[in-house]
C-alpha positions as CSV (number, residue, x, y, z in Angstrom):
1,X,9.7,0.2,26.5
2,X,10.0,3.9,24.4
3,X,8.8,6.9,26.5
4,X,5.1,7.7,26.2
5,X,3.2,11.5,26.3
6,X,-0.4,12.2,26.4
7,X,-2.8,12.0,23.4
8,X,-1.8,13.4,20.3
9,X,-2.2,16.8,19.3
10,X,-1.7,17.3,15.6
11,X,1.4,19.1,14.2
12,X,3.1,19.6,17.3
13,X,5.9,17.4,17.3
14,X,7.5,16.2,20.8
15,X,11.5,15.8,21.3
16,X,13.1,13.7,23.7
17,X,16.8,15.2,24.9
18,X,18.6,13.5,22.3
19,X,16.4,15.6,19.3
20,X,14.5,12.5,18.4
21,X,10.6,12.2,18.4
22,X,8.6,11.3,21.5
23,X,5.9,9.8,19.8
24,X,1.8,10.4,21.2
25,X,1.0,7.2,21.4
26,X,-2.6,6.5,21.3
27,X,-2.9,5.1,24.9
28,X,-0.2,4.1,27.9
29,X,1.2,1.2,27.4
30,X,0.9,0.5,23.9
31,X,3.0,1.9,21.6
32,X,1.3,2.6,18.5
33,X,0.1,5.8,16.9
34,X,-2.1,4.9,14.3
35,X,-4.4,7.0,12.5
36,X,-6.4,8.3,9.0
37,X,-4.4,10.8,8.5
38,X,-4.1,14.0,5.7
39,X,-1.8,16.7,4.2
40,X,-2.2,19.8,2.3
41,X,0.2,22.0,0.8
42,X,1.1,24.7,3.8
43,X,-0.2,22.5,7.0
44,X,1.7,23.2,10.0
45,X,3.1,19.2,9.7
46,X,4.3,19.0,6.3
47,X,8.0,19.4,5.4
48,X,9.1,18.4,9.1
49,X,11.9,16.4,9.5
50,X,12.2,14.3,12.3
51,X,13.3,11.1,13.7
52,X,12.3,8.0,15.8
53,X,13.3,4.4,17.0
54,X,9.6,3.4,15.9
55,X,9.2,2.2,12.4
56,X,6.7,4.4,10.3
57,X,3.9,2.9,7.1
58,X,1.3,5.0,5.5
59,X,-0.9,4.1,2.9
60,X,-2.1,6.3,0.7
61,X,-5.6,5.9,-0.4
62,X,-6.9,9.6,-2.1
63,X,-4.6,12.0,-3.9
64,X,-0.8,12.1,-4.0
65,X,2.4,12.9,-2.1
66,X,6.0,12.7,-1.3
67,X,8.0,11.5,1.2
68,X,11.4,12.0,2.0
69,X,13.4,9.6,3.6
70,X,17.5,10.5,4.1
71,X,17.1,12.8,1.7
72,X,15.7,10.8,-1.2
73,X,12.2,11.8,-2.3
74,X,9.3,9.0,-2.9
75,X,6.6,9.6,-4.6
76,X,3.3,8.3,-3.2
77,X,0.3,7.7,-5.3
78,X,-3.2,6.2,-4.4
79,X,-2.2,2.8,-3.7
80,X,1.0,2.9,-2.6
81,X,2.3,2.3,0.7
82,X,5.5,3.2,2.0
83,X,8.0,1.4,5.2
84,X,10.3,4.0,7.0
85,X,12.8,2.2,8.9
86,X,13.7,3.1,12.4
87,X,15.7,6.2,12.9
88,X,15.7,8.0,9.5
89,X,15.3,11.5,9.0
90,X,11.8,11.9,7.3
91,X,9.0,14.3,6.7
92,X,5.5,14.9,4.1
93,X,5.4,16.7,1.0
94,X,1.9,17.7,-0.1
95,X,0.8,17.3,-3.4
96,X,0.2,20.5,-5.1
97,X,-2.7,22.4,-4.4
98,X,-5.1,19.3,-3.0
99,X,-4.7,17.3,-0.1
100,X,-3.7,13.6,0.4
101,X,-5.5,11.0,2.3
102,X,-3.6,8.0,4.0
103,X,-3.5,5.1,6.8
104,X,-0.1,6.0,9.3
105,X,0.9,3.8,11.8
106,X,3.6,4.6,13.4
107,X,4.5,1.3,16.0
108,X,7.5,0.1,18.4
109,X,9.1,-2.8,17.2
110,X,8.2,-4.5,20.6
111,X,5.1,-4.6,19.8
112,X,6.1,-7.9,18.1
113,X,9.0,-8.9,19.3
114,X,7.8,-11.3,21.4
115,X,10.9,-13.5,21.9
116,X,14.3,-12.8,22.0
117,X,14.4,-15.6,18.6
118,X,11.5,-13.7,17.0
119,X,13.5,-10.0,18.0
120,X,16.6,-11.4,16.9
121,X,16.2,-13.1,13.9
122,X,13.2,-11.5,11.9
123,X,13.2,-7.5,14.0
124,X,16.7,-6.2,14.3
125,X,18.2,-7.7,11.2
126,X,15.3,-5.1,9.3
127,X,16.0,-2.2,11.7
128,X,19.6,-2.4,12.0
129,X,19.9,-2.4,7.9
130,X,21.7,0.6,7.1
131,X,21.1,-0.2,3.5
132,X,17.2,-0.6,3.5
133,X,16.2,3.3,5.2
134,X,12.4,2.5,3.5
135,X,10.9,0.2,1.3
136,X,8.2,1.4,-1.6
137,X,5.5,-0.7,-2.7
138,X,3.5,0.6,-5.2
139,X,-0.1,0.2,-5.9
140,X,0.7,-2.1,-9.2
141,X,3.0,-4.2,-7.0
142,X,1.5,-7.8,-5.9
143,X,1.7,-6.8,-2.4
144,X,0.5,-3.5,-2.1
145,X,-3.2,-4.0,-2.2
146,X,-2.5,-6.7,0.8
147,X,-0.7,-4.0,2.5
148,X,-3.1,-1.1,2.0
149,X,-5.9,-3.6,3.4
150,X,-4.4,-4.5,6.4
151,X,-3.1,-0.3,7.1
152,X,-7.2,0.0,6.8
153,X,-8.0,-2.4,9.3
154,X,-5.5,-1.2,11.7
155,X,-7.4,2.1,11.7
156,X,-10.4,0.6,12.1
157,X,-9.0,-1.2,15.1
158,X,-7.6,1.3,16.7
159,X,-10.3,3.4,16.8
160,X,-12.2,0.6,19.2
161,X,-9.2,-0.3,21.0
162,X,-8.4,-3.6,20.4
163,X,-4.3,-3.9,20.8
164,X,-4.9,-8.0,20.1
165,X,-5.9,-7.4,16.4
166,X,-3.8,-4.1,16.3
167,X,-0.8,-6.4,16.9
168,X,-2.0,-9.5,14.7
169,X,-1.9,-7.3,11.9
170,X,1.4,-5.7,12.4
171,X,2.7,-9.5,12.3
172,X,1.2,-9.6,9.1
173,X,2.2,-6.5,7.7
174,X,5.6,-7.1,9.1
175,X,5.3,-10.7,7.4
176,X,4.5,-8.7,3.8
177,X,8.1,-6.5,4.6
178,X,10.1,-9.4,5.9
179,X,9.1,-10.5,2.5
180,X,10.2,-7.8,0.3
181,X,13.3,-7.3,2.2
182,X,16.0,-9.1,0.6
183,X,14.4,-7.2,-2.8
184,X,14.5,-3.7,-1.0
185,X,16.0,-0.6,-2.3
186,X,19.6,-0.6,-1.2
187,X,22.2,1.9,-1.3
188,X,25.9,1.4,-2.6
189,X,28.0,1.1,0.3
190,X,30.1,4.3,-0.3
191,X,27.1,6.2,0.1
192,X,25.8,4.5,2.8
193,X,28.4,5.5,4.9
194,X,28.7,9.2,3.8
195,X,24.6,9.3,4.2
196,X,25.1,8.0,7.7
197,X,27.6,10.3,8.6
198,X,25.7,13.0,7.3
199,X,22.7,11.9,8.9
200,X,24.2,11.9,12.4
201,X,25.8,15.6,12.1
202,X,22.4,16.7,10.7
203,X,20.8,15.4,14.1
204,X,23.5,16.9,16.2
205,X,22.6,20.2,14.7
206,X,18.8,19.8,14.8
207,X,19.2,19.6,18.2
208,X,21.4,22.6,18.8
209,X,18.7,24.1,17.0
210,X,15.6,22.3,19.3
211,X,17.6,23.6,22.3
212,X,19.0,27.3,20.9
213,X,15.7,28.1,18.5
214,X,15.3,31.3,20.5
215,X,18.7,32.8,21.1
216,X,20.4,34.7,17.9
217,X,22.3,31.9,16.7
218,X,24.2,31.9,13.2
219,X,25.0,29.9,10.6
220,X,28.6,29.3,12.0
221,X,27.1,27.9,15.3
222,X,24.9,25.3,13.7
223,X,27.8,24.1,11.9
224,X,30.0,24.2,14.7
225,X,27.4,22.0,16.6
226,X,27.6,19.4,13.9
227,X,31.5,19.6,13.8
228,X,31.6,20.7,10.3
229,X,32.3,24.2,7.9
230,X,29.5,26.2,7.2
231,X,29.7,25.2,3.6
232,X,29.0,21.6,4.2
233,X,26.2,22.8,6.9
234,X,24.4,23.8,3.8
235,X,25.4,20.9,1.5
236,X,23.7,18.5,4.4
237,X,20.8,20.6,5.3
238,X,19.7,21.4,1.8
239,X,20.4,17.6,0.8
240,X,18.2,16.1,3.9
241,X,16.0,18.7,4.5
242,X,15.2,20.9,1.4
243,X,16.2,23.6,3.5
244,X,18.8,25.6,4.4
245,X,20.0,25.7,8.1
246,X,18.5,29.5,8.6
247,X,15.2,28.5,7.0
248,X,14.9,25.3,9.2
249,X,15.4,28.0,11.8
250,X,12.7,30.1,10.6
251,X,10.4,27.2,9.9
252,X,11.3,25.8,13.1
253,X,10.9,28.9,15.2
254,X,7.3,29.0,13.1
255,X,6.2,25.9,14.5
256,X,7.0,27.1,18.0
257,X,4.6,30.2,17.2
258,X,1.9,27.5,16.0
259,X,2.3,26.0,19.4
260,X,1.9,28.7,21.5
261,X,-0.8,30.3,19.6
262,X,-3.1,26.9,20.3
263,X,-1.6,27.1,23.8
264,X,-2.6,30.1,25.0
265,X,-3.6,34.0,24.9
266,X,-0.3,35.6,24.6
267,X,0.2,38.7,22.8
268,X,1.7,38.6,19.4
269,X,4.7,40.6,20.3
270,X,5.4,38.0,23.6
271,X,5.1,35.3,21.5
272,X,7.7,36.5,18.8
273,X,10.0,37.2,21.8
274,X,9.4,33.8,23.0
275,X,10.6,32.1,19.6
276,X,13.6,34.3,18.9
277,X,11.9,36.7,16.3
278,X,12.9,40.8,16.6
279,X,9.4,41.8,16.1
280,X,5.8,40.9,16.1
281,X,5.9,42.0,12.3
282,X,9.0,40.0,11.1
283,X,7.2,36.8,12.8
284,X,4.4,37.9,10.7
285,X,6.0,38.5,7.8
286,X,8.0,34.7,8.5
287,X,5.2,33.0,9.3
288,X,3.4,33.6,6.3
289,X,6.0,32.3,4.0
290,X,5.6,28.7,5.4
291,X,1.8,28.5,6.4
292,X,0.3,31.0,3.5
293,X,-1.7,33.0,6.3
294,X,-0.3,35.6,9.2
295,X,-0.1,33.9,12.7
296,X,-3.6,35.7,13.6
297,X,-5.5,34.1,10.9
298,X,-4.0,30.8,12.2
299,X,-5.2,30.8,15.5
300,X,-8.4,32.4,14.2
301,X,-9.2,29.3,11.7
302,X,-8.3,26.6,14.4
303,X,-10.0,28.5,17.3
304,X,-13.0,28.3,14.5
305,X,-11.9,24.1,13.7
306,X,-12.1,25.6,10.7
307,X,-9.2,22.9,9.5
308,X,-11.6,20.7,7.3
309,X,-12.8,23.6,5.6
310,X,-9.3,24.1,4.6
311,X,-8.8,20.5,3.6
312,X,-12.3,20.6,1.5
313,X,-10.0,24.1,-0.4
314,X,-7.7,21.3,-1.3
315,X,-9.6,18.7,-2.2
């Protein structure tokens, strides 16, 4: 059974010790994180990449987004739903200036792997695919209203607490995927193997970076972390991230300011000590480039739960 936290708080992304997601379930015991869920251009949970063994589907149902999945960008439109497969490198994109609506669920395999046939012969040989990191189905497709329908009703579902139906429909949507899956976007086996071996120095150098965010740490020791020059450190990180390795620092250390400035009333100048900035001002000045306001008006608006007012900017 995958580890389990306390009730999601959102934005703030949990890491087990080997840099992947811990994900906040809904409730012990279950695991499935299912939700309505939105994203504007500058939320503290957009452009985030991270990884988990639980598969990942949202819906989108007002608006439009991207998604990128191993470093391929997807875009989402109202009506199209999208399958990450476990363990993939993946994060949001807002659309530009508006916000998206969509259904996530975010569930364990076990969930319906109720025999070792069923785990065996219709689970692992979808999550073990190298080839098939996501599948798309747009809102023409012949499935994708069946699929946005059932992301609905898991929603609906969890939000009275009935795992029974939760886990009927995820054997139906899984029945929808199992479906597509011999039709699914596949990769050329060349790259599959160079994306793979990207993707596994990229993690090992995320999570130098989870565990080292706060020391003064270069360019040359993220690479060295991932066992590569510090020319193909920026090749993989601005291929799988959109980033390069110092601003997934800075955005990273960012986040870590969002955190404790919901956490707590520390001092500006603590908390930019905290995350590894020089100054109170440079946090400032840092912070601003990712979220669009200074870390003061941040806590201000969600000590206000001023956040829909924000989404209703976007809308």
């Amino acid at each position: 059974m995958p580890e389990t936290t306390q009730k999601p708080v959102k934005g703030i992304i949990l890491k087990r010790s080997d840099g992947s997601e811990v994900v906040n379930y809904n409730v012990e015991g279950f695991p499935a994180y299912i939700h309505e869920g939105y994203v504007y251009p500058g939320c503290t949970w957009e452009r985030v990449p991270h990884y988990h063994d639980d598969i990942e589907i949202l819906s989108v149902y007002s608006g439009t987004m991207a998604y990128s999945v191993d470093g391929i960008n997807i875009t989402l439109k109202r009506g199209d739903t999208l399958f990450v497969n476990a363990d993939k490198i993946h994060y949001s994109i807002s659309g530009q200036n508006r916000s998206t609506l969509y259904y996530i669920a975010v569930m364990h395999p076990s969930i319906i792997s109720s025999t070792f046939a069923v785990e065996s012969k219709a689970i692992k040989p979808i999550i073990s695919d190298r080839s098939v990191p996501f599948i798309h189905f747009k809102a023409e497709d012949f499935d994708a209203p069946a699929i946005q329908k059932l992301m609905k009703a898991l929603c609906k579902e969890e939000e009275t607490g009935n795992e029974f139906m939760i886990t009927k429909y995820f054997f139906e949507i899984w029945e929808i995927i199992m479906h597509r899956f011999t039709d699914a976007y596949r990769l050329h086996v060349g790259h599959i193997e160079d994306s793979d071996s990207h993707n596994s120095k990229l993690k090992a150098m995320m999570f130098y970076i989870d565990q080292h965010y706060n020391d003064q740490i270069t360019l040359k020791d993220i690479a060295q972390a991932g066992g590569v020059s510090q020319s193909l450190c920026n090749q993989i990180f601005n291929k799988l991230t959109e980033k390069s390795p110092i601003e997934y620092l800075m955005h990273y250390r960012c986040r870590k300011v969002t955190d404790l400035l919901l956490a707590g009333d520390m001092s500006m100048s603590e908390i930019a000590e905290i995350t590894g900035f020089s100054g109170a001002s440079y946090m400032a000045e840092t912070f601003k480039k990712f979220y669009k306001m200074s870390p003061r008006d941040f806590k201000k608006m969600r000590a206000q739960n001023n956040e829909t007012a924000v989404l209703r900017n976007f809308s």
